[in-house]
C-alpha positions in Angstrom: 45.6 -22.3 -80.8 48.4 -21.4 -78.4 46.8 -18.8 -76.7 43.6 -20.9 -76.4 46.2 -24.0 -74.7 47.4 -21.5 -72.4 44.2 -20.3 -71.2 43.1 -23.6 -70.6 46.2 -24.8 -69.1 45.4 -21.4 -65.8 41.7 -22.5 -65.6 43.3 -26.3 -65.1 45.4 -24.6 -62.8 43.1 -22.4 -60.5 40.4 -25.6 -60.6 42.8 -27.4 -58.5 44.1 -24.8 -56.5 40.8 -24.5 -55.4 40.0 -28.1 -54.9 43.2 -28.7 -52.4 42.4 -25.0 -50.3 39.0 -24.9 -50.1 37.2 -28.1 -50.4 34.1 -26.7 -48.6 33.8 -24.5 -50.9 32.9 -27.0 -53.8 31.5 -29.4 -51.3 34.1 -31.8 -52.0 34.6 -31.8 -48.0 33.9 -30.6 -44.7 34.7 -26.8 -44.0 34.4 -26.4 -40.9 35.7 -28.5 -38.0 33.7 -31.3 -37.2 32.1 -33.3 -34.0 33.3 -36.4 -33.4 30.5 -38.9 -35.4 30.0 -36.2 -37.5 27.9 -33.1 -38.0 28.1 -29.7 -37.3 29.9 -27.8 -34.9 27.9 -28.0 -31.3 27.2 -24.1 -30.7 28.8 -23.0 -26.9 26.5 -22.1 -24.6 26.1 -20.6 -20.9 24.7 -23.4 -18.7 23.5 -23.3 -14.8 22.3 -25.1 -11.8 19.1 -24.7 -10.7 18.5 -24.2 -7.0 16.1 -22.9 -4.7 15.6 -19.3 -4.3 13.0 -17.2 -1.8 10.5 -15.8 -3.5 8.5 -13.0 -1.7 5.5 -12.0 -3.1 4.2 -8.4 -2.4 1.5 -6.4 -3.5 1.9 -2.6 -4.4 -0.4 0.2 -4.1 -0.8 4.0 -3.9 -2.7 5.1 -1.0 -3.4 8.6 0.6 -2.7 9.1 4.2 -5.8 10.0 6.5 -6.2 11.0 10.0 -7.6 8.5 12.3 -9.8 11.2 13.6 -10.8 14.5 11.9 -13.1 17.0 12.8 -13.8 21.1 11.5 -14.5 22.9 14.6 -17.2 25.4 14.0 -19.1 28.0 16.0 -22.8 26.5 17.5 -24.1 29.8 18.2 -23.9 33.6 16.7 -21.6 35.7 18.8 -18.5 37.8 19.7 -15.2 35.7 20.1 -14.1 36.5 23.7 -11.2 34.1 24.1 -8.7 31.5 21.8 -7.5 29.0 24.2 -5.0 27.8 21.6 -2.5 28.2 19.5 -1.8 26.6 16.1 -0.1 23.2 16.0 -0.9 22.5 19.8 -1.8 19.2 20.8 -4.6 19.3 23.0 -6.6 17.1 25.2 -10.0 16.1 25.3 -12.2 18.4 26.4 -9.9 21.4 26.4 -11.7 24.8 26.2 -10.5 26.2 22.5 -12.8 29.7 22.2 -15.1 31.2 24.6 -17.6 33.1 23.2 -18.9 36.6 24.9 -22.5 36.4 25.8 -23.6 39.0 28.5 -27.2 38.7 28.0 -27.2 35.1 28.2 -25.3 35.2 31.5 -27.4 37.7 32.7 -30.5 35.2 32.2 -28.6 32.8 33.6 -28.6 34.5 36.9 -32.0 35.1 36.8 -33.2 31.5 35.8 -30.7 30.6 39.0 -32.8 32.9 41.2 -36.2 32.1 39.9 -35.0 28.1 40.1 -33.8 29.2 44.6 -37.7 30.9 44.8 -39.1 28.0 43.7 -37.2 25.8 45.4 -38.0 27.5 48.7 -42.1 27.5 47.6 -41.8 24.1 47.3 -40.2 23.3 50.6 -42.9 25.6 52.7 -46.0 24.0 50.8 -44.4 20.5 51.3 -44.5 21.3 55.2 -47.8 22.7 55.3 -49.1 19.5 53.6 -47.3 17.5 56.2 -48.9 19.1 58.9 -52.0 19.2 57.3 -52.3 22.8 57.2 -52.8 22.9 53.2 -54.1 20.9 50.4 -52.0 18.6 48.4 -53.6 20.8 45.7 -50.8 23.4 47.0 -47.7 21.0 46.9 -48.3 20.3 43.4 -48.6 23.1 41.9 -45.6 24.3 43.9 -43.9 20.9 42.4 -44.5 22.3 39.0 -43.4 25.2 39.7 -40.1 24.0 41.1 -39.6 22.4 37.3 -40.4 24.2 35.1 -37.8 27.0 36.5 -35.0 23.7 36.5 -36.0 23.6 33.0 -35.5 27.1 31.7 -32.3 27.4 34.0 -30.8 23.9 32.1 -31.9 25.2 28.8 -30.0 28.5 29.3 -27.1 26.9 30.3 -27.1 24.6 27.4 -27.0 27.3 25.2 -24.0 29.5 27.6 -22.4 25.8 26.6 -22.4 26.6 23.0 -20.0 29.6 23.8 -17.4 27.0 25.1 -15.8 25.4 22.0 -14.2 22.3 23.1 -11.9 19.9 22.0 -14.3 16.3 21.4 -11.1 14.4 21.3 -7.0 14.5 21.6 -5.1 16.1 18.8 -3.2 18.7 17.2 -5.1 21.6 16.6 -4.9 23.4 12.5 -4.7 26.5 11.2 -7.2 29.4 13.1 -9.4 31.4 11.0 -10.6 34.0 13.6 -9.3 36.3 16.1 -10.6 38.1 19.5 -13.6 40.0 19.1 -14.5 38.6 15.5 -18.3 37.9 15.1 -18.9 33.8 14.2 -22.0 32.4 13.1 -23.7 28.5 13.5 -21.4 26.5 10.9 -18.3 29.2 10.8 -15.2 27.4 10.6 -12.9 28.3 13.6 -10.2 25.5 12.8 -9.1 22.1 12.4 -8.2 19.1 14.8 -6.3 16.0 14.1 -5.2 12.9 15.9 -2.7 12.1 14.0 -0.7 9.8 16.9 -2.1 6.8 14.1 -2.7 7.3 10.7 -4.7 5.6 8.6 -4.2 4.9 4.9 -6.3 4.1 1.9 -5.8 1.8 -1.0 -7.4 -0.5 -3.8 -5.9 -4.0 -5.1 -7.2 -6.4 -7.4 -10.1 -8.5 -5.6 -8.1 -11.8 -6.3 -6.1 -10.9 -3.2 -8.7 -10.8 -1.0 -7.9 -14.7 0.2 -4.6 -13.2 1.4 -5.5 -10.1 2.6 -6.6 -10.0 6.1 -6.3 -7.4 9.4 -2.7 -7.6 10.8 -1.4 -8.4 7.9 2.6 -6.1 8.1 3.0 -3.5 5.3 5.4 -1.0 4.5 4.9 2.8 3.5 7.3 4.9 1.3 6.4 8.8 0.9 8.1 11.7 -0.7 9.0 14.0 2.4 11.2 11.0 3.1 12.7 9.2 0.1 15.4 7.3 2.2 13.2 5.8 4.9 10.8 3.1 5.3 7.5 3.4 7.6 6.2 0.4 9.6 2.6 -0.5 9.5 -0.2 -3.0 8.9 -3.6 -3.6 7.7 -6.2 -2.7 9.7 -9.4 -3.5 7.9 -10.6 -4.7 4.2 -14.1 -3.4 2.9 -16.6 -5.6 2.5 -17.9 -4.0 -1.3 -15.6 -4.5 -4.4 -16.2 -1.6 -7.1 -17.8 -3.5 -9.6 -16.1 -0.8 -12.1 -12.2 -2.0 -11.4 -13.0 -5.0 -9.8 -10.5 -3.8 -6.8 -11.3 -3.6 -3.0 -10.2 -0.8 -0.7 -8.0 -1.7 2.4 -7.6 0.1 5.2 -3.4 0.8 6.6 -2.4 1.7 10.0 0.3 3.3 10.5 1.8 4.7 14.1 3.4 8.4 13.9 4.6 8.7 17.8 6.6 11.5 16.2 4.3 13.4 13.9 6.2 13.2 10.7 3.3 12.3 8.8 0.5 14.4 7.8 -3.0 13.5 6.8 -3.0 13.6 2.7 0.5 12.4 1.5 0.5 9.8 -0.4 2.2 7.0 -0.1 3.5 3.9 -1.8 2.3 0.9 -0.2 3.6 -2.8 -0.1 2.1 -5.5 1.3 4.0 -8.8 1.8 1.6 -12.1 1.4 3.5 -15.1 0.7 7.2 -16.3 1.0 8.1 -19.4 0.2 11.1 -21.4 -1.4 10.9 -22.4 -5.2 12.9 -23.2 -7.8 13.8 -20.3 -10.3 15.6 -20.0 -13.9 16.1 -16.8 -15.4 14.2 -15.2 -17.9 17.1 -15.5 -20.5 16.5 -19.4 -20.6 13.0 -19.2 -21.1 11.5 -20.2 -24.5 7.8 -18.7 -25.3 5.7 -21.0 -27.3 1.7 -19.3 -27.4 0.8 -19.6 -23.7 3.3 -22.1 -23.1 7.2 -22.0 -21.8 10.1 -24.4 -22.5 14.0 -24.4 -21.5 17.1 -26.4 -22.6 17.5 -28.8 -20.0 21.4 -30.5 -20.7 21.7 -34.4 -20.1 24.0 -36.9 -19.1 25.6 -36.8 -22.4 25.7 -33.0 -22.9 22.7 -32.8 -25.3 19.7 -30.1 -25.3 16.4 -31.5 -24.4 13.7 -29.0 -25.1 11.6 -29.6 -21.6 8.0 -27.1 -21.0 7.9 -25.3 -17.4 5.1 -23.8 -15.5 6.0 -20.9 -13.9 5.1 -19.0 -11.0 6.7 -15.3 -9.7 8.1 -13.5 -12.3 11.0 -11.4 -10.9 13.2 -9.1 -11.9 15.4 -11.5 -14.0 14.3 -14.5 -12.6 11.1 -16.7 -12.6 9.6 -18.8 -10.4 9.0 -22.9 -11.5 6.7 -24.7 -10.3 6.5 -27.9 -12.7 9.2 -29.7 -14.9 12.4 -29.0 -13.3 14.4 -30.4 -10.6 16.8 -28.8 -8.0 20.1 -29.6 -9.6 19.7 -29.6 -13.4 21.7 -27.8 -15.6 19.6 -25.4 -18.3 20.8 -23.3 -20.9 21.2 -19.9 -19.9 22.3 -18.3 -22.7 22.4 -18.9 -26.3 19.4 -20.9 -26.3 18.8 -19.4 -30.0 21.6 -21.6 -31.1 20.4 -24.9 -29.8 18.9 -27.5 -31.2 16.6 -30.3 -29.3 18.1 -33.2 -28.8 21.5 -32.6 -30.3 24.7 -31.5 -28.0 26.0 -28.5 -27.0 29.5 -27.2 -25.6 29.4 -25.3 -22.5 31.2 -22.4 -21.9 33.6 -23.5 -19.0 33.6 -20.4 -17.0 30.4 -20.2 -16.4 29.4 -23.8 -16.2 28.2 -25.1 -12.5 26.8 -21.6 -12.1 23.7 -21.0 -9.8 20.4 -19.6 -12.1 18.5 -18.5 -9.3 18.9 -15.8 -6.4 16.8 -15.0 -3.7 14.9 -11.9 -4.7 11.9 -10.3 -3.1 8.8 -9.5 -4.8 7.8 -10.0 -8.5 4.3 -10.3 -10.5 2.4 -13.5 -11.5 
């Protein structure tokens, strides 16, 4: 019986211990620290200010850099290569002779069709006179007339052909690689080599169709390519097809590009971004955003320092930030972080170095 009054006696002991030290424990009182009115502790949070930011919305494509005029130069005619009027890389003008072919029996026709062409001019100038003074039929003149022709013909038609031994340049531009020398043998369709205006490139790429209410010639762009990872080329868009791919539902837009200085070539490829809009919005970032479905709320803090839940449409999204368009105001203060601890309607304690804080920075481009 003694022992048993003794063991009784500790557990008596302990109970109360435990009643005065850790009430909460027993839930014969409040644990923790409470609000003022009661409840529990209001969770700290990071708070902000929401003001306008720019938002610059761009669209970015690959693209593959094309000459604004291209041509192969082949040979017109089977012969001997008698001269190359160029050298490789050489801008040339229009019209510059590039190869001369050899054709010795075509000049030497030549300068018969020229002397049958002087006989019959001369024929026709004596019957013409003898008609005029009524010395010989007109029957004369006209056949002389025909005459007279036909050799015009065969000397223009020879010289057409001698024409096809001169290679010439159609346009300006910088001449490519040459793939024959002096006193190779070419054939109709032989490639000789390869000329370029490359004073204005042009470059290709596809977007979605729902920018084509933005897209529009003139429009500024800018072009990024590997040769040059540190710089920025100028340009715009030149032109927009009028055919969507019914497979990707994207439409193919023409850049321009100047290259004065010839650093770009005809098939790099480029990154391409097209600014369409700027304007000024309101922005939170993406930390304060709440995602219900298809829907999107924030913690937008009162008067009295409570969390209402309030649902946003948004615009941009940005790199950290997101545009709103509907159910904020310039000036409110939202819950920027911690809004996992928050409760609707009930207050919250703001973390004082952060509070006052702007949420939103100007940032260029972003996705819808």
């Amino acid at each position: 019986m003694r022992r048993l009054a003794i063991f009784l006696a500790v557990l008596i002991a302990i109970a109360a211990g435990v009643y005065i030290f850790a009430p909460g424990l027993l839930g014969l009182g409040a644990a923790a620290p409470q609000q003022a009115g009661g409840g529990a502790r209001a969770p700290i949070i990071t708070a902000g200010t929401v003001i306008k930011a720019r938002f610059a919305e761009k669209i970015e494509a690959i693209g593959t850099a094309k000459s604004r005029e291209s041509v192969t130069i082949t040979a017109k005619t089977a012969d001997t290569v008698a001269a190359i009027n160029f050298t490789e890389g050489q801008q040339v003008e229009a019209g510059t002779i590039l190869i001369e072919m050899a054709s010795a029996q075509q000049a030497a026709d030549l300068a018969a069709a020229r002397a049958a062409l002087a006989e019959a001019e001369k024929a026709y100038n004596r019957a013409a006179d003898l008609v005029a003074k009524g010395i010989s039929a007109r029957a004369s003149l006209d056949t002389a007339t025909a005459e007279r022709d036909a050799a015009r013909g065969r000397l223009q038609a020879i010289e057409a052909r001698l024409a096809d031994t001169l290679i010439k340049a159609p346009f300006a531009g910088v001449i490519g690689l040459r793939n024959v020398s002096i006193g190779s043998y070419v054939r109709p369709g032989d490639v000789i080599t390869t000329l370029d205006d490359i004073s204005v490139l042009n470059g290709d790429f596809t977007v979605p169709e729902r920018y084509l209410g933005v897209l529009k010639p003139g429009l500024q762009l800018k072009v990024e390519v590997a040769a040059y990872p540190d710089e920025v080329f100028s340009g715009q868009v030149a032109s927009v097809d009028t055919r969507i791919d019914p497979a990707t539902r994207a439409v193919t837009v023409r850049a321009e590009l100047a290259n004065k200085d010839g650093r770009l070539f005809p098939g790099m490829l480029m990154s391409v971004s097209v600014l369409v809009s700027e304007r000024d919005a309101l922005a939170v970032p993406e930390s304060a955003l709440i995602a219900q479905g298809d829907k999107r709320f924030v913690f937008r803090i009162d008067a009295e320092t409570k969390a209402q839940r309030v649902e946003i449409k948004t615009g941009l999204i940005l790199p950290g930030q997101v545009e709103v368009l509907e159910g904020l105001a310039e000036g409110d203060r939202i819950v920027t972080q911690g809004t996992n601890k928050v409760i609707p309607g009930q207050p919250v304690v703001i973390d004082g170095a952060q509070d006052g804080q702007p949420v939103a920075q100007t940032t260029p481009g972003g996705r819808t």
